[in-house]
C-alpha positions as CSV (number, residue, x, y, z in Angstrom):
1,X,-14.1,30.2,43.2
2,X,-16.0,31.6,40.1
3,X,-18.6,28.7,38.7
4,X,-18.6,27.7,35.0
5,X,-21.2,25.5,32.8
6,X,-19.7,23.9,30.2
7,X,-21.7,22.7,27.2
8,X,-19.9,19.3,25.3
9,X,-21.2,17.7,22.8
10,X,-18.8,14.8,22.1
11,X,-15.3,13.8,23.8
12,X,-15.1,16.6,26.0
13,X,-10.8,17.0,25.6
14,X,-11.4,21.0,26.0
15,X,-13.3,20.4,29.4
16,X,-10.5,18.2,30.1
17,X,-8.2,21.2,29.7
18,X,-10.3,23.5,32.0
19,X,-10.6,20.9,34.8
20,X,-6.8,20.2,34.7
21,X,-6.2,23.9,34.6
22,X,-8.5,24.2,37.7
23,X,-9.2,27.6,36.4
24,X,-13.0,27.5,38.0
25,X,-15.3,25.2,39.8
26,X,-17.0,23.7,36.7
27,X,-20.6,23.3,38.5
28,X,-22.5,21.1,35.5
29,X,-21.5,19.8,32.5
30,X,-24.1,19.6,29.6
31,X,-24.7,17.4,26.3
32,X,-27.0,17.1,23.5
33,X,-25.6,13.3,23.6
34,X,-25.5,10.9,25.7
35,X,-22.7,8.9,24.3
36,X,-20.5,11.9,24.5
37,X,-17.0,11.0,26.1
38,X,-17.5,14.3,28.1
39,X,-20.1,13.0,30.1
40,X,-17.7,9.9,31.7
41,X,-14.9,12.6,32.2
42,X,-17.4,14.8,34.4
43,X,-18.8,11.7,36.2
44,X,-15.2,10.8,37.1
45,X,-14.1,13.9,38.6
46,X,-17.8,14.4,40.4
47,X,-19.1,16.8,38.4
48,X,-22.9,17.0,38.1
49,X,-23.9,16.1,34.7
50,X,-27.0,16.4,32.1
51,X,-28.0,15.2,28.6
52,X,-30.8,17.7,26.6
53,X,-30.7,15.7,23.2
54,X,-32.6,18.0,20.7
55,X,-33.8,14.9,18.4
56,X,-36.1,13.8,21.1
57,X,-37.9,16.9,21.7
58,X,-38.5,17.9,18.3
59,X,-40.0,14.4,18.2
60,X,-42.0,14.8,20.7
61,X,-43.5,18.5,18.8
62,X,-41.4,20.6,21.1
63,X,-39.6,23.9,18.7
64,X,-36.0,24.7,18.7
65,X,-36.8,28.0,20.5
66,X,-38.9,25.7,23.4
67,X,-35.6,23.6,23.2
68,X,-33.3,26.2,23.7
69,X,-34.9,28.1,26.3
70,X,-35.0,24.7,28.3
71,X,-31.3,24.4,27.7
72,X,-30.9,27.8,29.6
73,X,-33.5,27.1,32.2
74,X,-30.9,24.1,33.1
75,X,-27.9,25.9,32.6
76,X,-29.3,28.6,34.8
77,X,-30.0,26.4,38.0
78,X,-26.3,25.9,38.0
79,X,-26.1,29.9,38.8
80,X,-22.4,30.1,36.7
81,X,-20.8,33.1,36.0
82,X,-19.3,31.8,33.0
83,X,-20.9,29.7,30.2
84,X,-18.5,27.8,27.9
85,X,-19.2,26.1,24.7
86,X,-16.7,23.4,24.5
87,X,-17.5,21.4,20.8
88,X,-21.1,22.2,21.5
89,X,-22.2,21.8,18.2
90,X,-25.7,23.2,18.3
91,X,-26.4,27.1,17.4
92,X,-27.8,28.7,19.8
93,X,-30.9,31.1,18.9
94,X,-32.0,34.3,20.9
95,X,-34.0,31.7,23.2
96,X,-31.2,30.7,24.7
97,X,-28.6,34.0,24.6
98,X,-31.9,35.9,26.1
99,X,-32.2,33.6,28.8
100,X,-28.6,32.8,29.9
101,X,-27.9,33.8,33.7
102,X,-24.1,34.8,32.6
103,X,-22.0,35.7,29.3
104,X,-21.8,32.6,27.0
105,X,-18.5,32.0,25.4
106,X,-17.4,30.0,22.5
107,X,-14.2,28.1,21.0
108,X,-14.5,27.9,17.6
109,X,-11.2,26.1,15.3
110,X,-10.8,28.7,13.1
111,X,-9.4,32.0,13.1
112,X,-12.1,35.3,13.0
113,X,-14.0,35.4,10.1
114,X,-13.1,32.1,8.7
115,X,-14.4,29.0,8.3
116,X,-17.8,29.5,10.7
117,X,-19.8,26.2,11.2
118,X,-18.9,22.9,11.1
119,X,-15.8,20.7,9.9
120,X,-13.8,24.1,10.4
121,X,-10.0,22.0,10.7
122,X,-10.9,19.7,7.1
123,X,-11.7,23.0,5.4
124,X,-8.9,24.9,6.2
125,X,-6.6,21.7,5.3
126,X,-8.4,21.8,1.9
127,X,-7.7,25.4,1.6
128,X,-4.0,24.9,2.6
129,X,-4.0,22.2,-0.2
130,X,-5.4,24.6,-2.7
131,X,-2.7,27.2,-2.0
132,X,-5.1,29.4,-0.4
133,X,-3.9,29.5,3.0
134,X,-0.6,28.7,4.9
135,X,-2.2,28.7,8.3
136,X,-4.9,29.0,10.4
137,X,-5.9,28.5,14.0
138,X,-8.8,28.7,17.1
139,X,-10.3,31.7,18.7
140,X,-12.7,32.1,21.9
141,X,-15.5,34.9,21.2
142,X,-18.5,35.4,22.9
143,X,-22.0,34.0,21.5
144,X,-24.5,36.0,19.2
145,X,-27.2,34.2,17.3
146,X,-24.8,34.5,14.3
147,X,-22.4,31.5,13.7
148,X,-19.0,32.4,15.3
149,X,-19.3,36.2,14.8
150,X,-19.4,37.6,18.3
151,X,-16.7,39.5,19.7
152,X,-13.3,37.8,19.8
153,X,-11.6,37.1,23.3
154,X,-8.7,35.6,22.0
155,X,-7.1,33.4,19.2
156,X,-3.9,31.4,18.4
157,X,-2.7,30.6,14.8
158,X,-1.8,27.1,13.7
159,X,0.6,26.8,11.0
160,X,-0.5,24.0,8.2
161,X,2.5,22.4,7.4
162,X,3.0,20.6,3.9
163,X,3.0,17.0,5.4
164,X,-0.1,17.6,7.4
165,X,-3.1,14.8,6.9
166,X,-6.4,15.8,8.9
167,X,-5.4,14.2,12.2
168,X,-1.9,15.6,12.1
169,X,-3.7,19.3,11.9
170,X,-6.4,18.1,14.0
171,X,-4.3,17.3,16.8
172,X,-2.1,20.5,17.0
173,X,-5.5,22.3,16.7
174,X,-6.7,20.6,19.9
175,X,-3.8,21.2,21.9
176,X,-3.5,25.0,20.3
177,X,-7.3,25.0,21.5
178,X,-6.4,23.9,25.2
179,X,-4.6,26.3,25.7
180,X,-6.6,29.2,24.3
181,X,-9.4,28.5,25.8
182,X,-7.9,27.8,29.8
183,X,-6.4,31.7,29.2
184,X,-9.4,32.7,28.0
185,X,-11.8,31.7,31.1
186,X,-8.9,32.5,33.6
187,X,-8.5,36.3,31.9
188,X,-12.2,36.1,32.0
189,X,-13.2,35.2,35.5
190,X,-9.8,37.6,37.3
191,X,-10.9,39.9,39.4
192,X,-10.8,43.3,38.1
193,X,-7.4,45.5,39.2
194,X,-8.1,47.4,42.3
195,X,-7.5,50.8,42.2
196,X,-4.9,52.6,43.9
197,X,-6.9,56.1,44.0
């Protein structure tokens, strides 16, 4: 079975998804927190966990690139074939891309070219509220140093209905993102067609 490392950063619902899914043997998990929900999902299903809080290392005078690069040194123990950024909310700069063992892959909650960076779900609802939008949705693209830019590898669009509050858009988001992301890894990680030449 192919080997994934997921990166979490906080309740860890998408690596939920990809465990249930069974899509790959997810090898490590990996956080920037240690009171991420993720973390106690792995542990229960034996999956080998670790915590790389950036805060810390800064303190302690390492750089962002030093940091990064240690993430990948980790990540790379793990020997995955897929890397997946699951609410890993950290940008990654060429110190880590440069150094990752495998393609790293990202799910971003907004559709491409929209809404890069953080709180992606409560500015599209303010959009929809504006009149500006009437929708919007996830996609899975692969990492470059610029925020959710890389190539896409797939998306889904979420309509924003008139009643919607934040957690009514959040939570058809999430499962919208569940989804994408489990057909994303398992198109991903196929083998390739064999040829009948």
């Amino acid at each position: 079975m192919n080997r994934i490392v997921v990166l979490i950063s906080g309740g860890g619902s998408n690596l939920q998804a990809l465990m249930d899914a069974r899509v790959a043997d997810i090898v490590l998990v990996v956080s920037n927190r240690a009171d991420a929900f993720g973390l106690e999902r792995a542990n229960k299903a034996g999956i080998a966990t670790c915590v790389l809080p950036l805060k810390p290392w800064l303190a302690a005078g390492g750089t962002r690139a030093s940091y990064d690069a240690d993430v990948a040194e980790h990540v790379s123990v793990a020997q995955p074939d897929l890397i997946v950024l699951a609410g890993w909310m950290h940008v990654f700069s060429p110190s880590f891309l440069d150094n990752a063992p495998s393609k790293v892959i990202n799910l971003h909650p907004a559709l491409p070219g929209k809404f890069p960076g953080a709180r992606a779900i409560e500015r599209a609802l303010a959009a929809a509220i504006r009149g500006e939008i009437a929708e919007t949705g996830v996609m899975v693209h692969e990492v470059i140093p610029e925020v959710d830019a890389g190539p896409v590898l797939g998306t889904a669009a979420v309509p924003i209905l008139p009643t919607d509050d934040l957690a009514a858009l959040a939570t058809r988001m999430h499962a919208a993102e569940h989804e994408l992301l489990v057909e994303v890894v398992r198109k991903h990680l196929a083998p390739p067609p064999v040829s009948s030449s």
